[in-house]
C-alpha positions, 0 to 999 in steps of 0.5 A, a space after each residue: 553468548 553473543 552469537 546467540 544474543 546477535 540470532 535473537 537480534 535478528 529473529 526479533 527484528 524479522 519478526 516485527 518486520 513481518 507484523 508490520 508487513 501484514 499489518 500494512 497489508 490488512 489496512 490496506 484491505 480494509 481501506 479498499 473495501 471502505 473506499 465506495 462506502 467511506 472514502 474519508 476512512 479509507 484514506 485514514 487507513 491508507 495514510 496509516 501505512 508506514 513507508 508502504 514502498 518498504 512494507 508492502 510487496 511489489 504487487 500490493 504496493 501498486 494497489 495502494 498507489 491506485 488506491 491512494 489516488 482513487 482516495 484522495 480524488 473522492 475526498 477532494 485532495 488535489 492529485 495533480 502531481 501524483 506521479 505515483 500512480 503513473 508507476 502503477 500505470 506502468 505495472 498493470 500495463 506490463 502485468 496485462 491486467 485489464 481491470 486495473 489498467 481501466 482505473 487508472 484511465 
């Protein structure tokens, strides 16, 4: 009886974990495409993510550092000590993706 309460724990806990990994994933989308348009609702977007550095993989949390950055800067938010996005820097640097390394210049 306990091991299958214990499986069911668990099962539950993976299966919100995954809702809001890909919840963090979909505002994220939205908010890159709002980003030229309404650059003060993709902000509201991106500070909805939740602990994005636990939610999100590797890869889409790099687009939100950039895209955090790119957000705040339109929106005026002082970026001075953004130290995030110099970790992205270094990630699409190593990935050898031009397109993203010409951003975060």
């Amino acid at each position: 009886m306990r091991r299958a309460l214990f499986l069911i724990l668990i099962w539950l806990f993976i299966a919100t974990s995954c809702q809001k990994r890909n919840d963090a994933i979909k505002l994220l989308d939205q908010a890159c495409i709002l980003m030229e348009t309404n650059p003060d609702s993709a902000l509201i977007y991106i500070d909805s993510i939740e602990t994005p550095d636990i939610l999100l993989p590797q890869n889409k949390y790099m687009e939100y550092a950039v895209a955090k950055t790119q957000a705040d800067y339109i929106n005026h938010i002082d970026i001075s000590k953004d130290t995030l996005v110099f970790e992205a820097k270094r990630y699409y640097e190593k990935k050898k993706e031009a397109s993203r390394q010409l951003a975060l210049h």
